[in-house]
DRENDO-1510 file (C-alpha; in Angstrom, 1 decimal, always signed):
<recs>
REC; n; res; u; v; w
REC; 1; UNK; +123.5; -44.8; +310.2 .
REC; 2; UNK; +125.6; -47.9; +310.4 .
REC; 3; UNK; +128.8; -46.4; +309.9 .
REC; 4; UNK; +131.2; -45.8; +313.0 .
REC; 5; UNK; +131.0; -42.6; +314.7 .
REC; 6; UNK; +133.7; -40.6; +316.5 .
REC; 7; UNK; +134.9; -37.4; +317.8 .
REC; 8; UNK; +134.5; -35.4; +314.4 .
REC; 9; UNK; +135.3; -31.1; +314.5 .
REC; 10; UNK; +132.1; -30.7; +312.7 .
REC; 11; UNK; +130.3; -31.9; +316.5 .
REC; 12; UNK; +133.2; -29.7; +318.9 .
REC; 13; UNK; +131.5; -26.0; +318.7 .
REC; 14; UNK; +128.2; -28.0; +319.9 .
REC; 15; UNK; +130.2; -30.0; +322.6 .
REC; 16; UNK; +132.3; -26.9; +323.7 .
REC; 17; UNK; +128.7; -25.3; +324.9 .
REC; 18; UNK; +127.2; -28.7; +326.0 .
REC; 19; UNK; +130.5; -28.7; +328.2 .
REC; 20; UNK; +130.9; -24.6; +329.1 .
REC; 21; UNK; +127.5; -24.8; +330.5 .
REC; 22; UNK; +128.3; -28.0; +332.5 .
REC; 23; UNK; +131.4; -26.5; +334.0 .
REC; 24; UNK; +130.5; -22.7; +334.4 .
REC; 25; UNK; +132.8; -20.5; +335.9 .
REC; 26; UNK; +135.2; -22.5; +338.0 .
REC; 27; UNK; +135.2; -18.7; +340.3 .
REC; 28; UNK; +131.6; -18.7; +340.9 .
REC; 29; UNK; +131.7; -22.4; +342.3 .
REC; 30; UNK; +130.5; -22.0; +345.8 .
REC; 31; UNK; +132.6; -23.1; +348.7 .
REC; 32; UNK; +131.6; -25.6; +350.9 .
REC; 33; UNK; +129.7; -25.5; +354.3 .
REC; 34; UNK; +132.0; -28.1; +356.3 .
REC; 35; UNK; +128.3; -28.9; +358.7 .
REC; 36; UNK; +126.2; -29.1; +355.4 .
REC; 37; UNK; +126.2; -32.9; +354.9 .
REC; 38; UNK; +126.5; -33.3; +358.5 .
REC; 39; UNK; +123.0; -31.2; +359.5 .
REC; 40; UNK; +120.8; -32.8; +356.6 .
REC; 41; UNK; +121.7; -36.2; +357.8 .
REC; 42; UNK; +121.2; -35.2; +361.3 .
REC; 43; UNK; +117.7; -33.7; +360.0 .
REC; 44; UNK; +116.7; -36.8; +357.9 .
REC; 45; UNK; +117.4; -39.0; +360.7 .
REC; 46; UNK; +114.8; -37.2; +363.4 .
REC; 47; UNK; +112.2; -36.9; +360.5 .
REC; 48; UNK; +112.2; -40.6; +359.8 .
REC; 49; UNK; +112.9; -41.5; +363.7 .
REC; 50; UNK; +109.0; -42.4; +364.3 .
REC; 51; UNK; +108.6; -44.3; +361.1 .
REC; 52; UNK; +111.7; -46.5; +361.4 .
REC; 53; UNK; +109.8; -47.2; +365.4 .
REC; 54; UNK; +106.7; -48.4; +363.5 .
REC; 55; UNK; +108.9; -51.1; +361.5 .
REC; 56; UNK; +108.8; -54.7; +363.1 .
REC; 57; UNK; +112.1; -56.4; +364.1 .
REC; 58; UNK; +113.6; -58.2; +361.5 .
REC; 59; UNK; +112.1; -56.3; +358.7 .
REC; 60; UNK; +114.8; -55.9; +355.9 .
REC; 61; UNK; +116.2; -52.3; +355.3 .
REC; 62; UNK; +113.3; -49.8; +353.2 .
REC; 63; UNK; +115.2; -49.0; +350.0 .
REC; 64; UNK; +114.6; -45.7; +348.8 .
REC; 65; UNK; +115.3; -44.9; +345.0 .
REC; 66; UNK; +113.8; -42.2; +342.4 .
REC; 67; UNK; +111.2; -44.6; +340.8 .
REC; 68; UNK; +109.9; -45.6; +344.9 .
REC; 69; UNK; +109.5; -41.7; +345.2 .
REC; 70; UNK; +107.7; -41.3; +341.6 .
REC; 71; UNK; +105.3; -43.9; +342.4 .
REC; 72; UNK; +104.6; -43.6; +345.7 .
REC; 73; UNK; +104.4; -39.7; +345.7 .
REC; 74; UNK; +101.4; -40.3; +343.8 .
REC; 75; UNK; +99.8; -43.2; +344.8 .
REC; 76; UNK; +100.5; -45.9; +347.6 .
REC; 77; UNK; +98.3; -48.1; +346.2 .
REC; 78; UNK; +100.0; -48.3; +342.9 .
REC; 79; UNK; +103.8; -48.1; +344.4 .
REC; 80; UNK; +102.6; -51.7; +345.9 .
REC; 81; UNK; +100.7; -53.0; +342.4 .
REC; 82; UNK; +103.6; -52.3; +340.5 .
REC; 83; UNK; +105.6; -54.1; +343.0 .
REC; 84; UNK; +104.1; -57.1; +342.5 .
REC; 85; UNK; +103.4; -57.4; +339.0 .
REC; 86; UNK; +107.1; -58.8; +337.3 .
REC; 87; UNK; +108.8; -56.8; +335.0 .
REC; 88; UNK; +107.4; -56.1; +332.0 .
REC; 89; UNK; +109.8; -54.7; +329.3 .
REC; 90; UNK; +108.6; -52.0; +326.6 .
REC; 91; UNK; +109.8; -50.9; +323.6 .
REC; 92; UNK; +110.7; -47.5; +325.5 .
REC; 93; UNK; +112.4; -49.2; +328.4 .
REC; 94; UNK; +114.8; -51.3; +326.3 .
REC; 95; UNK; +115.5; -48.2; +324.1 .
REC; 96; UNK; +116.1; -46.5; +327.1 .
REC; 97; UNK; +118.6; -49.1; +328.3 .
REC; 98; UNK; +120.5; -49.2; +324.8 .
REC; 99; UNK; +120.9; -45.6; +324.8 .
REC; 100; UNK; +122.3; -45.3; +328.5 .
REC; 101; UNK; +124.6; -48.2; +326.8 .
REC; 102; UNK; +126.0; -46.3; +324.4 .
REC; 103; UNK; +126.6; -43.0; +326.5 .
REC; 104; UNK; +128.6; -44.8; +328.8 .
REC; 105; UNK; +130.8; -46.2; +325.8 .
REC; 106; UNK; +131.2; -42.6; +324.0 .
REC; 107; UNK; +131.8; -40.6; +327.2 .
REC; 108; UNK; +134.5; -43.5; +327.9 .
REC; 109; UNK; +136.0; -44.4; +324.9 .
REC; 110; UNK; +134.8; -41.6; +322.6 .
REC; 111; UNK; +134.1; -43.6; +320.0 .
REC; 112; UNK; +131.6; -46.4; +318.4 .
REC; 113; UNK; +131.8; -48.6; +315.5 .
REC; 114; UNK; +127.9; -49.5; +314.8 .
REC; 115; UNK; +125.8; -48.1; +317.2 .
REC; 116; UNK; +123.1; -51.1; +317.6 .
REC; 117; UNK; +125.7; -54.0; +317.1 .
REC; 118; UNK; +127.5; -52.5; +320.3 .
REC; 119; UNK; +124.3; -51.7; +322.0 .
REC; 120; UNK; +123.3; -55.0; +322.1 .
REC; 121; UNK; +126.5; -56.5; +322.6 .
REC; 122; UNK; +127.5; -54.8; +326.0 .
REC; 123; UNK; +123.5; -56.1; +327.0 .
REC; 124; UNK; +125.5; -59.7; +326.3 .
REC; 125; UNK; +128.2; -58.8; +328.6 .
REC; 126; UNK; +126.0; -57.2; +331.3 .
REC; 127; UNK; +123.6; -57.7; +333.9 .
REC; 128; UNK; +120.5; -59.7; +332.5 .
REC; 129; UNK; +117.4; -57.7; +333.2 .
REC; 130; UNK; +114.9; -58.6; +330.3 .
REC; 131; UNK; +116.3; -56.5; +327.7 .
REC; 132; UNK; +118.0; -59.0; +325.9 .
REC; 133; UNK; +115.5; -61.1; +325.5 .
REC; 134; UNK; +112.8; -59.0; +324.8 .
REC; 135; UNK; +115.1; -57.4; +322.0 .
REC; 136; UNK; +116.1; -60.7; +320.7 .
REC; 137; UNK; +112.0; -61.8; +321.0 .
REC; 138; UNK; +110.9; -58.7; +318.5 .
REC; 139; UNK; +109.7; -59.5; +315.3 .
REC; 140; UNK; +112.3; -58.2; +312.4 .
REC; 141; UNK; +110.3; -54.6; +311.3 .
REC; 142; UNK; +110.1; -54.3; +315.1 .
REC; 143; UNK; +114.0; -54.4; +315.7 .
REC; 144; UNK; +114.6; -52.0; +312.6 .
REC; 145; UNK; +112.4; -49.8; +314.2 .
REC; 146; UNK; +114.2; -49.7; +317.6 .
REC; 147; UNK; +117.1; -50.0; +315.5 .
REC; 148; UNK; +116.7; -47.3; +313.4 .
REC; 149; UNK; +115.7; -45.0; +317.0 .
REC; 150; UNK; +118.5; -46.2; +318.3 .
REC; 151; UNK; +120.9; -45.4; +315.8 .
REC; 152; UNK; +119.3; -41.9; +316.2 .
REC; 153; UNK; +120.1; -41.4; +319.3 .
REC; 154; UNK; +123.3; -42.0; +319.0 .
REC; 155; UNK; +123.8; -40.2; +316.7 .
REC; 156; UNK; +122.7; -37.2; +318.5 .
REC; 157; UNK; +125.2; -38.3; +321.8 .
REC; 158; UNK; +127.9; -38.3; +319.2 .
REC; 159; UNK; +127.1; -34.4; +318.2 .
REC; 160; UNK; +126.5; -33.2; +321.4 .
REC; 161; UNK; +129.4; -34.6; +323.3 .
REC; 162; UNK; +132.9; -33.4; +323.3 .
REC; 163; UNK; +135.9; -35.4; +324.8 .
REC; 164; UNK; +135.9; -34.7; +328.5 .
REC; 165; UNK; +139.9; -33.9; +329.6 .
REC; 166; UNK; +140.8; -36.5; +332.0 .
REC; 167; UNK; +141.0; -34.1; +335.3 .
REC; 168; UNK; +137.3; -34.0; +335.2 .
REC; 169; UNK; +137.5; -37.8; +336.6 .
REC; 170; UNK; +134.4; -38.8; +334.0 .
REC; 171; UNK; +132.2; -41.6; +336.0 .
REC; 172; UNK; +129.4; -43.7; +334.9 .
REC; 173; UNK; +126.9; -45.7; +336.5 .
REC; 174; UNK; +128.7; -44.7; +339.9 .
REC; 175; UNK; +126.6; -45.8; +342.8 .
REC; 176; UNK; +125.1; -43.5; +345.6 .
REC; 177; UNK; +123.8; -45.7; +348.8 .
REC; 178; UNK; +123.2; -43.5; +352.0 .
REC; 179; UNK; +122.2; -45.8; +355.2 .
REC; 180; UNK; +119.9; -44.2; +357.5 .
REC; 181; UNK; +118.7; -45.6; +360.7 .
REC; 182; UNK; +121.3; -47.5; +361.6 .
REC; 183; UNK; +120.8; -49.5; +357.8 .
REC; 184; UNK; +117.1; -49.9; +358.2 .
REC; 185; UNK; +116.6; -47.3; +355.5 .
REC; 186; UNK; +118.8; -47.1; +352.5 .
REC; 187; UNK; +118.8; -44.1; +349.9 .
REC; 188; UNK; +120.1; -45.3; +346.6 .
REC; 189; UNK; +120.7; -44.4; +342.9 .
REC; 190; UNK; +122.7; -44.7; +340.0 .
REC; 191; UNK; +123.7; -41.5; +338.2 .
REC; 192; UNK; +124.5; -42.2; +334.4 .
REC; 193; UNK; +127.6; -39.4; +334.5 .
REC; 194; UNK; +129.3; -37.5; +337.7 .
REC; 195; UNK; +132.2; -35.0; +336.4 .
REC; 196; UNK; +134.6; -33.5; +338.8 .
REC; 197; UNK; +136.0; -34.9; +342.2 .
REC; 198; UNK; +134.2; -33.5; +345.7 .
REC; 199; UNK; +136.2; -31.1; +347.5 .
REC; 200; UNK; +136.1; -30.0; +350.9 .
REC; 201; UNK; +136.9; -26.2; +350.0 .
REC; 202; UNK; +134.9; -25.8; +346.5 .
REC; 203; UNK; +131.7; -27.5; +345.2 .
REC; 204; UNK; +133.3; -29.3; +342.0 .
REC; 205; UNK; +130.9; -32.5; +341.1 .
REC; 206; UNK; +128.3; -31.9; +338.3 .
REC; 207; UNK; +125.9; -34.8; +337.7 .
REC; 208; UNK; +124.1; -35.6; +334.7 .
REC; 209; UNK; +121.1; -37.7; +333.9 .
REC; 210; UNK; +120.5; -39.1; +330.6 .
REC; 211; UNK; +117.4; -39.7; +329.2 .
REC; 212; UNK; +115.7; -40.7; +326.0 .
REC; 213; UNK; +112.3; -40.1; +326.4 .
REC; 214; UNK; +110.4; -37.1; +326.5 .
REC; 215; UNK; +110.7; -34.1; +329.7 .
REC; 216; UNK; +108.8; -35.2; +332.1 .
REC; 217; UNK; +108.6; -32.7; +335.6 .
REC; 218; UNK; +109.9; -35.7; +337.4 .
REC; 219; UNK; +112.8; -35.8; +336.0 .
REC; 220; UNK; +114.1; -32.6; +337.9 .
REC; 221; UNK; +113.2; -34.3; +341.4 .
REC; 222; UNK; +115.2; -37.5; +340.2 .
REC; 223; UNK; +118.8; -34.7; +339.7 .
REC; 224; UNK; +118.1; -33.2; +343.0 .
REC; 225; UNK; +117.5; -36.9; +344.7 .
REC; 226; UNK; +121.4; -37.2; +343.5 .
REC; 227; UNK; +122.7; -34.3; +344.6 .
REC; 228; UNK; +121.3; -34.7; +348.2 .
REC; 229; UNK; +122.5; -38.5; +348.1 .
REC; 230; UNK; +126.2; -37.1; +346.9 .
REC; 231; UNK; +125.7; -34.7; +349.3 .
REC; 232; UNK; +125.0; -37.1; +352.2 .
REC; 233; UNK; +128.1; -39.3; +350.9 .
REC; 234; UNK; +130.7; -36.9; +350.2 .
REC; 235; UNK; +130.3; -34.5; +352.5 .
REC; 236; UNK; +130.0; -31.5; +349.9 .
REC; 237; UNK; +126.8; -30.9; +347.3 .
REC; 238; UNK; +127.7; -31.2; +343.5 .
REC; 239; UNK; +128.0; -27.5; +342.1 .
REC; 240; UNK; +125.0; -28.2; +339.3 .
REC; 241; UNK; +122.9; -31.2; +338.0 .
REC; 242; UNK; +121.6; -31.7; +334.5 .
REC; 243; UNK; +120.0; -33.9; +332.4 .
REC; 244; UNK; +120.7; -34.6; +328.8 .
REC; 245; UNK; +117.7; -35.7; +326.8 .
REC; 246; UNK; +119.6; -37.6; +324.0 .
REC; 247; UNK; +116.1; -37.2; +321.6 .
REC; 248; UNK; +116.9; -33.6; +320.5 .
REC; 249; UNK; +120.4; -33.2; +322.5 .
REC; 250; UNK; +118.7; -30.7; +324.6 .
REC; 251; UNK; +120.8; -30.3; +328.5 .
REC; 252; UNK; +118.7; -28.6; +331.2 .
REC; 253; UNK; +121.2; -27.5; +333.7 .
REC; 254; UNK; +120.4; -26.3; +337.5 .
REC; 255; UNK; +122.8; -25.1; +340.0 .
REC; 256; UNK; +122.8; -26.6; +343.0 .
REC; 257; UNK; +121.6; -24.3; +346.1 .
REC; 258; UNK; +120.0; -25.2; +349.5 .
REC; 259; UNK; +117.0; -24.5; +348.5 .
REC; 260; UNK; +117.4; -28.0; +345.9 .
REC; 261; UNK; +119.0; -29.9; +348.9 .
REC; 262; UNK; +116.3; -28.9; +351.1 .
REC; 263; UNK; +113.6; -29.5; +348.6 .
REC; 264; UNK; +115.0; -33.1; +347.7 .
REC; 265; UNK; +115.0; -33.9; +351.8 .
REC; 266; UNK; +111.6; -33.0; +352.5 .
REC; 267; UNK; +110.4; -35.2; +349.1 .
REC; 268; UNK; +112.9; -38.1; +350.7 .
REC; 269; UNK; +111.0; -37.9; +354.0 .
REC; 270; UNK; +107.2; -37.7; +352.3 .
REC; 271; UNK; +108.0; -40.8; +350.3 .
REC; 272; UNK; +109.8; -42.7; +353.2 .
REC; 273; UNK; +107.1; -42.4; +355.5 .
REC; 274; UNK; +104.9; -43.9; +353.5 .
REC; 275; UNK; +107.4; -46.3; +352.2 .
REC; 276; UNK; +107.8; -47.0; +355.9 .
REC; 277; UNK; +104.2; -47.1; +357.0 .
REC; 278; UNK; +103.6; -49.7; +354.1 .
REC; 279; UNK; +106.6; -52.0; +355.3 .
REC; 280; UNK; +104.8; -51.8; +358.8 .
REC; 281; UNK; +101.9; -53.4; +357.0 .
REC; 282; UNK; +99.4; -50.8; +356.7 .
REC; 283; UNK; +97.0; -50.8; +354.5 .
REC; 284; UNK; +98.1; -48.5; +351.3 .
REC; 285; UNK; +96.2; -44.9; +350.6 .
REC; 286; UNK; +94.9; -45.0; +347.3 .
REC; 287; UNK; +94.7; -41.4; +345.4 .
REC; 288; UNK; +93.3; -41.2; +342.2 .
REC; 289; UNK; +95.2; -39.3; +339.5 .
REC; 290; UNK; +95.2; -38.7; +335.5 .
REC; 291; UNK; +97.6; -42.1; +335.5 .
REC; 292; UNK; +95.3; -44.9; +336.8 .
REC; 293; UNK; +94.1; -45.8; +333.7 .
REC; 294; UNK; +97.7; -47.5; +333.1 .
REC; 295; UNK; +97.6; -49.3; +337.1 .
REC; 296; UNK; +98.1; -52.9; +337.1 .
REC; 297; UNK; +96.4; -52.6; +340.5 .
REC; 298; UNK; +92.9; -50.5; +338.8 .
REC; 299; UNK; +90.7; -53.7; +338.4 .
REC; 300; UNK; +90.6; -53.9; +342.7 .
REC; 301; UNK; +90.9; -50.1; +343.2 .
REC; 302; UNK; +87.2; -48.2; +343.5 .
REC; 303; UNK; +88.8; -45.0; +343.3 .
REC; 304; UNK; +90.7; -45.3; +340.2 .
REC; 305; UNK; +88.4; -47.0; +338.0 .
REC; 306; UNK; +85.8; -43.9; +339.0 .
REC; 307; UNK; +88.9; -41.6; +338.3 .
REC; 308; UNK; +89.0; -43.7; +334.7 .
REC; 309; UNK; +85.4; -43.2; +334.2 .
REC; 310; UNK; +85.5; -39.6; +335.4 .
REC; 311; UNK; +87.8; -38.6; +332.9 .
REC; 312; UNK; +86.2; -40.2; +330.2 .
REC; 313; UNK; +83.7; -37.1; +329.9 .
REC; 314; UNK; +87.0; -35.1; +330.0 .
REC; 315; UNK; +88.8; -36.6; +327.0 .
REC; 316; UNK; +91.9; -38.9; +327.1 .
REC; 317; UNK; +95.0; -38.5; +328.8 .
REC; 318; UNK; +98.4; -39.2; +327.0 .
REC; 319; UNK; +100.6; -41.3; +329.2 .
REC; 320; UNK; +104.2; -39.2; +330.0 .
</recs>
């Protein structure tokens, strides 16, 4: 693909959707419960009040993102081995990175000259986290390979996405950090798009995840983390989340009710507790599951190697 793209008519009927079903009917927003915000902080706070007691003075703040959640939802044991293994970059991750790359450049400047040259020169200008160099590392028919995926997914963003008019205040990367505790617990994410400004008389923020991998269940729990961390900063819960899975140009798109925000709290206080109870010191649970074939942690772990033998007899599982 190594010509430019840009806003073309052939790719508007396909962003006008993209975008109706991201905006919906302005009429149908809901309004905004002015003690919302207010009572869910309120009811985070006395949840976690018992395991912020259990953390010893001095102990640095228990940071609380959608990949903590993931891992230690599942399994303590692996939250902690995958903690102390360093960073190991994939193919999928560094794709993954490109790709967020380039959304932020079309849905900013609505245009890109070649997409893998541009990719890898905003990695240049960016924060160093191993991409680079593992990109720069690959052997030539590996990097045409990526290349070639990446230029594909592009590709795809470029259909899908329309120009978004400047009043819906377009945002990427925006950070979301919530402090709990008095600091000693700190939600935090990064949301790849928010649309819309929060209001205190009508829900108006939609945010979007975007993803190049394949749907993974998740995913869903990562979009309603946001929207009870936008929630908890704003003062008013976005109107819908979605993710845009930039493979096939597929949006799934939620509205945002209680029963999300609700949802989203009581998986924030599961995995804080435990992300607590660990920064205590205590010794992690460790809960086998179809994943600890791939734990860096499996070669100490009794459980998850008899999980790995287990499911030997049961056929192979295909990492999501």
């Amino acid at each position: 693909m190594r010509s430019s793209l840009a806003r073309h008519p052939a790719g508007r009927s396909r962003g006008d959707t993209l975008l109706a079903r991201l905006r919906g009917d302005a009429g149908s927003r809901p309004a905004v419960d002015p003690g919302l915000a207010g009572g869910l902080r309120d009811w985070l706070e006395d949840e976690l009040s018992e395991a912020v007691a259990g953390l010893p003075d001095g102990t640095g703040p228990v940071r609380v993102t959608k990949d903590a959640l993931d891992q230690v939802l599942v399994c303590e044991a692996h939250f902690l081995s995958e903690r102390r293994q360093p960073r190991q970059v994939t193919t999928e991750m560094a794709r993954g990175t490109l790709v967020d790359l380039l959304f932020r450049q079309w849905v900013t400047t609505g245009a890109m000259g070649d997409a893998w040259e541009d990719a890898v020169c905003a990695l240049r200008v960016g924060r160093d986290d191993g991409v680079l160099g593992f990109v720069e590392q690959l052997a030539p028919d590996a990097r045409a390979r990526l290349a070639a995926e990446v230029e594909e997914h592009a590709a795809r963003i470029a259909e899908c996405w329309p120009i978004l008019a400047p009043s819906w205040m377009a945002r990427t990367q925006e950070r979301l950090d919530v402090p709990l505790a008095g600091g000693r617990i700190r939600l935090a994410g990064v949301v790849d798009l928010a649309i819309g400004a929060p209001s205190a008389g009508q829900a108006s923020v939609c945010i979007v995840e975007v993803k190049s991998g394949r749907r993974r269940l998740e995913h869903r729990g990562d979009v309603h983390l946001y929207a009870l961390l936008e929630t908890l900063r704003s003062g008013a819960p976005p109107f819908r989340v979605a993710t845009f899975y930039t493979a096939d140009g597929e949006i799934d798109v939620e509205p945002v009710g209680r029963d999300v925000l609700l949802g989203a709290l009581h998986r924030v206080v599961a995995g804080t507790t435990k992300l607590c109870r660990m920064a205590a010191g205590a010794e992690p649970d460790r809960t086998p599951n179809p994943l600890c074939g791939w734990c860096p942690g499996l070669a100490d772990c009794v459980p998850g190697r008899r999980q790995v033998e287990d499911s030997t007899h049961t056929g192979p599982v295909t990492r999501p």
